[in-house]
C-alpha positions in Angstrom: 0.4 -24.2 -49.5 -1.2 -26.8 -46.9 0.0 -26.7 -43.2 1.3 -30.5 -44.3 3.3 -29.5 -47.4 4.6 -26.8 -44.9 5.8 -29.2 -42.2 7.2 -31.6 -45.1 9.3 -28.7 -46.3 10.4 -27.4 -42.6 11.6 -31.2 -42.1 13.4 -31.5 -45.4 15.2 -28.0 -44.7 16.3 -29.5 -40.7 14.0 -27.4 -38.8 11.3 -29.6 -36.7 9.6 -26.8 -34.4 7.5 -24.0 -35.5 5.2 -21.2 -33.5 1.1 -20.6 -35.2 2.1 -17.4 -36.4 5.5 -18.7 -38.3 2.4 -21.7 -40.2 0.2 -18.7 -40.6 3.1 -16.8 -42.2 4.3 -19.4 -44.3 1.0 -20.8 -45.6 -0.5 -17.2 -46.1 -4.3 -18.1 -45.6 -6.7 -17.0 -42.3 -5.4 -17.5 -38.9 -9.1 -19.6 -38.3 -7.8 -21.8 -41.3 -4.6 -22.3 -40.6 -4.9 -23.0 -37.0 -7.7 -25.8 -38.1 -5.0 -27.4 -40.2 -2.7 -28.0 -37.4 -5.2 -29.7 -35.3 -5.8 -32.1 -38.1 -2.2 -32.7 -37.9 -2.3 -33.1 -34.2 -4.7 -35.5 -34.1 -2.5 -37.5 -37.0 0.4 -37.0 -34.4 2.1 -35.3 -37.2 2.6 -32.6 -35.0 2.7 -32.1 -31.2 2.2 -28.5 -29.3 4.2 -28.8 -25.7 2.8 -25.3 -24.9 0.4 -23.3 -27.0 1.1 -22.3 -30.0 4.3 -23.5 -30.1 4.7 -26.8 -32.4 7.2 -29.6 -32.9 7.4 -32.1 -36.1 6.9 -35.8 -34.6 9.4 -38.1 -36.4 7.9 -41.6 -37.1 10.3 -43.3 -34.4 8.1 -40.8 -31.6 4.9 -41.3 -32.8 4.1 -43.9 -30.1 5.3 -41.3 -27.7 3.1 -38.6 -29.0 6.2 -36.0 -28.8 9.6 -35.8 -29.8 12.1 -35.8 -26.7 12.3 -32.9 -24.7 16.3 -32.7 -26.0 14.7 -32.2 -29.4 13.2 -29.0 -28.3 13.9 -27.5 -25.5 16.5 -25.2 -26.9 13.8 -23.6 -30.0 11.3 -23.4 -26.8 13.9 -21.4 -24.7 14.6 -18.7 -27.7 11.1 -18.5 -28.2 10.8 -17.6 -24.6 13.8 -15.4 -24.4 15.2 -17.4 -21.5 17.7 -18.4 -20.2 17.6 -21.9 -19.1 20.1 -25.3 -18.8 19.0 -29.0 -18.0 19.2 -29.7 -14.7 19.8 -31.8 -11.7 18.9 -35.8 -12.0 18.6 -35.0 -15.7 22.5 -33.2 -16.2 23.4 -36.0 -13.9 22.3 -38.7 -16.0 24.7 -36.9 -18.7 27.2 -36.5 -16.4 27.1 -40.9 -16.0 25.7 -40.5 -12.6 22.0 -41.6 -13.2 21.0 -44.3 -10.8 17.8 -44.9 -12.0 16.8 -42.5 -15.1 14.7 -39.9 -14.4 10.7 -39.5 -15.0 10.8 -36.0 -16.4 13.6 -33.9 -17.9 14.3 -31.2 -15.6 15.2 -27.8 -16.7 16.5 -24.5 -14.5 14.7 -21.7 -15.4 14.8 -18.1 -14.3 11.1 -18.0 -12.6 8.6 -20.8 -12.0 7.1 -22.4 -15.1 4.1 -25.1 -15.3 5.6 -28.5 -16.1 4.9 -29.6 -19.6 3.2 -32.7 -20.2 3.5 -33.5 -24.1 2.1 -37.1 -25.2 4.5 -39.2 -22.2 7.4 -36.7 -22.8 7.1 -34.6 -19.3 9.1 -31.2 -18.6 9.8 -30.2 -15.2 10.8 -26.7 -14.3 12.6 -25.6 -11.3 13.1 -22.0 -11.3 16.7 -20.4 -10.3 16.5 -16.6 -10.1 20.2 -16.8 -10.5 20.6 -19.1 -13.3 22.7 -17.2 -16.2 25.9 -16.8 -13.5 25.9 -20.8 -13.6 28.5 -22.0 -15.8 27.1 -24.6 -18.1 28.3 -26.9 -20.9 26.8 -27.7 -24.5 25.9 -30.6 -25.8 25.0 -31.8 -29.1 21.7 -33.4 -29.9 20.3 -34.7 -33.3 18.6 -31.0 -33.6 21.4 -28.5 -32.2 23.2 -27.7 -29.1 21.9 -28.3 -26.0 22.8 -26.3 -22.5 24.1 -28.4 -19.4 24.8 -27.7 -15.8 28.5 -28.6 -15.0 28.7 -31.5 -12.8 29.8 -29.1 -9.9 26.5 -26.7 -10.4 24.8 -30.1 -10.3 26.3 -31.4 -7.1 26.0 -28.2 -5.6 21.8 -27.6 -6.9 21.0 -31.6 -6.1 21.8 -30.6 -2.4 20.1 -27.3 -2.8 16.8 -28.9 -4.6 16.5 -32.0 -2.9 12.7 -32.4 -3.1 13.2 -32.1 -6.8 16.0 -35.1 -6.8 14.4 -37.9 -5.0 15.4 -36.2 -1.8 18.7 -37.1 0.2 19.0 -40.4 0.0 19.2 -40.1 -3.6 20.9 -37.4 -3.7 24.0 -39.1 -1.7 23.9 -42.1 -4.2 24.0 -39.6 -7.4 26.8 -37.7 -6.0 29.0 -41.1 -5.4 29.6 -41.4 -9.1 28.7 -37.6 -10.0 32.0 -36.5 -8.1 34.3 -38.9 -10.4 33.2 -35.8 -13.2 34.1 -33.5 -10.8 37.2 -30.6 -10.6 37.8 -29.4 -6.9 38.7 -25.9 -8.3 35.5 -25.5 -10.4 33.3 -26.9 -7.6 35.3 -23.8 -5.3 34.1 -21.6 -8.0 30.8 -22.6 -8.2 29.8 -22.9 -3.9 30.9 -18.9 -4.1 27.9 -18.6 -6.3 25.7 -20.8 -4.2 24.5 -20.5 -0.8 27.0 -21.1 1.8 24.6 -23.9 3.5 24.7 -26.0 0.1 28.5 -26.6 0.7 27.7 -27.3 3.8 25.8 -30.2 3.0 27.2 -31.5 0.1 30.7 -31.4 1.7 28.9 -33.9 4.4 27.3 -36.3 1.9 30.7 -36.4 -0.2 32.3 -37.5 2.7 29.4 -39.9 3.8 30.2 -41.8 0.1 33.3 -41.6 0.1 34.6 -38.8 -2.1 36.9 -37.1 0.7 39.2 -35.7 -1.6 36.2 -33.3 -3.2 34.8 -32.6 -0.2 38.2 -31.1 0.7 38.4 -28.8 -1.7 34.9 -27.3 0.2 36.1 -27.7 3.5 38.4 -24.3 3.4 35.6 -22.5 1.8 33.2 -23.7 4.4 35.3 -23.4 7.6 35.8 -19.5 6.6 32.2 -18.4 5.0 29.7 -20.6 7.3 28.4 -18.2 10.3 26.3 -20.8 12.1 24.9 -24.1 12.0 22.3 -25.4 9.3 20.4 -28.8 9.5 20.9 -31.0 6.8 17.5 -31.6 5.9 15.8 -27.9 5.8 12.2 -29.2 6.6 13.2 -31.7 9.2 13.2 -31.0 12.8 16.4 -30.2 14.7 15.8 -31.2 17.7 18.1 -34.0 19.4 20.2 -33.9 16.0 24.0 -34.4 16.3 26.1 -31.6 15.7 29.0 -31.8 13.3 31.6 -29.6 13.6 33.6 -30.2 10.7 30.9 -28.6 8.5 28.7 -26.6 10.9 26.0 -29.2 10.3 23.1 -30.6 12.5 22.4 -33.8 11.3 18.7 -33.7 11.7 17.8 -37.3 9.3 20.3 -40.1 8.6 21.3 -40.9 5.3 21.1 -44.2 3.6 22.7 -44.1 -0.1 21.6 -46.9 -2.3 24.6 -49.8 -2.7 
């Protein structure tokens, strides 16, 4: 067998992603061999490797892209891993319907920092959540299995909690306008118990600031009780001069502009 007659019969069978040893395996010639084969087919975009020696089958519809989409394989890459991940942020927003302008990468919560993949113009970006596997999540199918989701509280809560990986606040506060219509007070209670304490404090603030008062006040108990002292709304701003809100033990160190 030929490392194309092997990815012919992988695709026929429903499987699209592959590691070197698994062709090496299969095709039962020398690893120097083998591993020749699969550049040919790389260079015929045939195949695509997102990290080494891990491989994915390019369908003709993603041949221009040089890579199936990262939904297409993220899950296989995770198990070959052994970790535990779930998409995150602007990406399980745009799932969620609150996607105001789609995002350049699909971002995925890992369990420790992870270089971004850059596969033809399909681009992986890892943000790394110690934490991660207390998260509740929810699965979604794709054409080539199940794949794991943040909930739309997890997300509200990590967009304020990662918002250099979000397009930064002023994004942040237009995702969460139309983010919190997904939302369940009692699940986002659940979730800021998992989270730091300053996360609710912010995101109860920008709920408010767009309008969702009614989720914000299912954090405003939470906050009023667990929140020891004042934190500034942008972490990496300055606090000097910024106003002081009570309500959520907030200094308001930048002002916040959501889109219309």
């Amino acid at each position: 067998m030929r490392a194309s007659e092997y990815i012919r019969n992988l695709a026929a069978n429903g499987t699209y992603h592959f590691t070197t040893g698994d062709a090496i395996e299969a095709i039962e010639g020398n690893a120097p061999a083998v591993r020749a084969q699969l550049r040919r087919l790389k260079r015929q975009l045939l195949i695509a490797e997102p990290v080494r020696s891990f491989h994915v089958i390019v369908p003709p519809e993603y041949r221009r892209l040089g890579c199936p989409p990262a939904e297409h394989f993220i899950d296989e890459l995770a198990r070959v891993w052994d970790e535990p991940y779930y998409v995150c942020l602007l990406s399980a927003a745009e799932r969620h319907g609150a996607a105001h302008q789609r995002p350049q990468a699909t971002q995925v919560m890992v369990r420790k920092n992870r270089k971004n993949i850059d596969c033809g113009m399909v681009r992986i970006e890892f943000v790394a959540r110690g934490d991660l596997d207390r998260m509740p999540v929810t699965g979604v199918n794709t054409p080539r299995g199940v794949l794991r989701y943040s909930t739309p509280e997890v997300t509200a809560l990590e967009l304020v909690g990662y918002p250099g990986h979000a397009g930064g606040l002023n994004n942040v506060a237009t995702v969460l306008a139309e983010l919190a219509e997904e939302m369940a007070g009692d699940e986002l209670l659940d979730v800021a118990k998992l989270c730091p304490v300053s996360w609710s404090q912010r995101l109860g603030y920008l709920l408010e600031l767009v309008g969702q008062d009614a989720m914000a006040a299912a954090l405003h108990p939470f906050v009023t009780n667990n929140a020891r002292s004042y934190t500034p709304l942008r972490r990496a701003a300055d606090v000097a001069g910024g106003e002081r809100d009570p309500r959520w033990k907030l200094i308001v160190n930048v002002e916040v502009e959501p889109d219309e």
